[in-house]
C-alpha positions in Angstrom: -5.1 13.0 -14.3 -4.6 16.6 -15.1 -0.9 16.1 -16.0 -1.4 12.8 -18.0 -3.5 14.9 -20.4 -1.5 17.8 -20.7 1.2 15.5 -21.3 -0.8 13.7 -24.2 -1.4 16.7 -25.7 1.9 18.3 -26.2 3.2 15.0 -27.7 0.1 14.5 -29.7 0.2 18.3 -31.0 4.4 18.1 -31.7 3.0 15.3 -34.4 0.0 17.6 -35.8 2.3 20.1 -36.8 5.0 17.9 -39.4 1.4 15.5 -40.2 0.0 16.3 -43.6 -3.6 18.4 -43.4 -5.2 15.5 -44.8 -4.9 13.4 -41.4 -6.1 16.2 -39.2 -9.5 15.5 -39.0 -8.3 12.1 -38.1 -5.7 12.8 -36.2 -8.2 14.9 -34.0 -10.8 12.2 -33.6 -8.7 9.8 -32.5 -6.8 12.7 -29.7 -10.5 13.2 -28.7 -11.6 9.7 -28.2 -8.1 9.0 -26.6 -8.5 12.2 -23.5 -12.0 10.4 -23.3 -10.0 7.4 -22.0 -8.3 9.7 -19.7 -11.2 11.2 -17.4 -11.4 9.6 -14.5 -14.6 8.2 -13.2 -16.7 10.0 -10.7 -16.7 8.3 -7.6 -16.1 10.1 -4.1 -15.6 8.5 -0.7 -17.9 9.8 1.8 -17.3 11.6 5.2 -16.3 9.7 8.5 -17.5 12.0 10.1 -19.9 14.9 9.7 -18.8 18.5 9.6 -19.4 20.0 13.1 -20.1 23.3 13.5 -17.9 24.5 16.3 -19.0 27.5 19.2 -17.0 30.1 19.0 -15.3 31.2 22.1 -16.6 34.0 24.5 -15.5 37.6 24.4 -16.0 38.1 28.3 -14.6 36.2 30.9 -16.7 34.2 33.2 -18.0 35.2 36.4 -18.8 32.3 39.0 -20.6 32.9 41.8 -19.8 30.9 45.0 -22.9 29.1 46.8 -23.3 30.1 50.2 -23.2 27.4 52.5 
């Protein structure tokens, strides 16, 4: 999730900044392989039920006419 990331991150960046430069590239491989882990796979449910378009309601009212009998 979005928050598990951002939460990797700040932890994984508070320990890039006291690291020495020569483990940053590593340091950064291993931060990108690791978010990899994090995305979630793409899978969506589908509908129950299909979107319906619904009429929109009249702007005059009705008139009914009576049949004579």
């Amino acid at each position: 999730s979005f928050t598990t990331a951002l939460h990797y991150l700040r932890y994984e960046w508070s320990w890039l900044a006291i690291s020495s430069p020569g483990t940053l590239p590593a340091r950064l491989l291993r931060l990108r392989e690791r978010l990899g882990e994090l995305l979630l796979p793409k899978q969506r449910r589908g509908r129950e039920c299909p979107r319906v378009v619904k009429k929109l309601p009249s702007r005059y009212s009705i008139k009914q006419v009576r049949s004579a009998k």
